[in-house]
Phi, psi and omega in degrees: 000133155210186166238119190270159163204161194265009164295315229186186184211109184277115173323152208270113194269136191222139197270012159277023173281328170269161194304296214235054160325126184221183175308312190303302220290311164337306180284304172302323178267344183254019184259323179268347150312323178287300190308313187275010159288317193298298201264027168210145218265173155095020200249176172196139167284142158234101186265123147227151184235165185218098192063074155273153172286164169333298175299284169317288187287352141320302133342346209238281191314327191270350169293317180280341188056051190296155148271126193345306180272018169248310149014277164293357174256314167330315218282340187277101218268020183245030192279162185295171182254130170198166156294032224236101154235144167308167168317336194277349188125308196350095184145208206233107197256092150277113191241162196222110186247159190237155190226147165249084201321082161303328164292326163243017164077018164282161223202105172261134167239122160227200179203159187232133166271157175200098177268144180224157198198181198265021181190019180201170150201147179255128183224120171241138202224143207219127153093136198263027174255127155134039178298145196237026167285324173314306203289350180274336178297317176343291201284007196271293208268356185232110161284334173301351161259347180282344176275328164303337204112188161297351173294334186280323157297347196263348192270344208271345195267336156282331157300333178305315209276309204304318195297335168244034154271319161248030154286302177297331162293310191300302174327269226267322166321300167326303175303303182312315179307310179279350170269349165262018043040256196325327208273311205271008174265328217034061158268163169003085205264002161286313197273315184301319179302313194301294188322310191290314177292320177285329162308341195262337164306329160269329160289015149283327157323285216277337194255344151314333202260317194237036172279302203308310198250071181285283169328322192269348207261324164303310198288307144326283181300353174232019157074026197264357185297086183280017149332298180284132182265180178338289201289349179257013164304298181346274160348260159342293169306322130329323185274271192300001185268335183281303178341300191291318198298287186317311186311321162326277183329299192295340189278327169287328181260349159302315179280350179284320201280331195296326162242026161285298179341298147334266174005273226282295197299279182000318166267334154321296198289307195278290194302320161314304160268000159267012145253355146304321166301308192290321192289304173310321175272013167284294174314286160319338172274336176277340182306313211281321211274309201289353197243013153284298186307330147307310168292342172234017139317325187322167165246093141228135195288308163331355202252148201291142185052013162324331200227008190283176174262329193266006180296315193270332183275325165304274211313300178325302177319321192276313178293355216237288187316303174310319160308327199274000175285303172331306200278344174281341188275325224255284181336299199293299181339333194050045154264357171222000000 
């Protein structure tokens, strides 16, 4: 918790400071935190919470006087990402901010709340993607952003966020990109598939965080927000021109994976069947030797060249020519 001014900054009171943090201690710093809002002017609070329980963010709401039903949507850490403010800034920001693994090529979601009032914002943070030290040293060191208001939190947690969407799209562009190599290489054209399906998972990830907010990502850019003031279009209109750029992106790489995907079985189905093919002219080559050597399984006294000396080393010969006849046809043939 602290108090911004466009002076300054009163340093921030943080409850890990306390051993054993409870309601009282809690209820106190933040009443009096209100109180030195109240008596300077140009000023605003920045409450942030991180997973709070029930009681703390109730706590929250009945000091600010949140509404119920926004309340409940902060609280909820699977909420859909939505926008909803008045003309005046006013209301309720869900942002879906994201990480990117490298070592196991995974797409991490957490999430950020964001209440803005005409003297305060609020950030309840769900999830250990979203650290907000940056953005507080951010408003620390820019008094020229501290003039906006409580407006300025909503822009630095949001540009911070546009900013690791496209970390993360770039990131995973990569992976397609190298998984479209392997596939049209025919490497582990089994193993390309399982790669290609956990990719279109993650690029779901990513487009579950910036489908919802297209629209507001248009409305930015072309500056329609009347919120916003002059000096922060600019500014806003950048956030939404990347916003749409991911929306691109994200969208290119769904359709890539979608016919790499194609692809993959397509060769899968062609590998398959030319070991089909080779299993079948093996078989047909082994048919010859098994069904001579049948015929002279028989118990008949009778039979040609039974009793020659030289009848068994002609027969072997004869099976022997006819495979390498097999095999040569089959070779040219390219079944084998």
């Amino acid at each position: 918790m602290g108090l911004y001014t466009p002076a300054g900054v009163i340093p921030t009171i943080s409850a890990h400071s306390w051993q054993e943090p409870g309601d009282a201690d809690l209820s106190s710093a933040l009443f009096e935190l209100i109180d030195s809002c109240q008596q300077t002017s140009d000023s605003f609070v920045w409450v942030g919470a991180f997973e709070p329980t029930k009681g703390e963010l109730d706590l929250i709401a009945r000091a600010f006087d949140l509404p119920p039903l926004q309340v409940e949507d902060a609280a909820n850490p699977a909420q859909r990402p939505k926008i909803e403010f008045t003309q005046d800034g006013h209301g309720l920001a869900v942002i879906k901010v994201l990480d990117y693994v490298e070592k196991t090529a995974d797409v991490l979601t957490g999430q950020l709340a964001v209440f803005l009032g005409p003297w305060y914002a609020i950030t309840v943070r769900h999830g250990r993607i979203g650290n907000l030290d940056g953005i507080r040293s951010r408003l620390e060191t820019d008094p020229s952003l501290r003039t906006h208001g409580p407006l300025s939190v909503f822009y630095s947690v949001l540009d911070a966020a546009v900013d690791g969407y496209l970390t993360v799209s770039d990131s995973v562009a990569e992976d397609v990109e190298e998984v479209e190599t392997a596939v049209f290489a025919q490497n582990s054209i089994a193993g390309n598939a399982n790669r290609i399906y956990r990719l279109k998972r993650e690029n779901v990830e990513i487009r579950r965080a910036i489908s919802p907010l297209i629209i507001t990502a248009h409305d930015f850019a072309q500056g329609d927000r009347t919120y916003i003031p002059d000096e922060l279009k600019p500014y806003f209109q950048d956030i939404g021109d990347h916003l749409l750029r991911v929306a691109d992106a994200v969208e290119s790489s769904d359709n890539l994976l979608m016919t790499m995907l194609m692809a993959s079985n397509s060769l899968q189905d062609l590998q398959q069947n030319r070991d089909m093919r080779k299993i079948s002219a093996y078989v047909a080559i082994a048919a010859v030797p098994t069904m001579v050597a049948a015929i002279y399984g028989m118990n008949f006294d009778y039979m040609p060249e039974l009793h020659w000396v030289f009848g068994y080393p002609l027969v072997l010969g004869v099976m022997g020519i006819a495979c390498l006849t097999l095999f040569r046809a089959f070779k040219k043939s390219g079944w084998l």
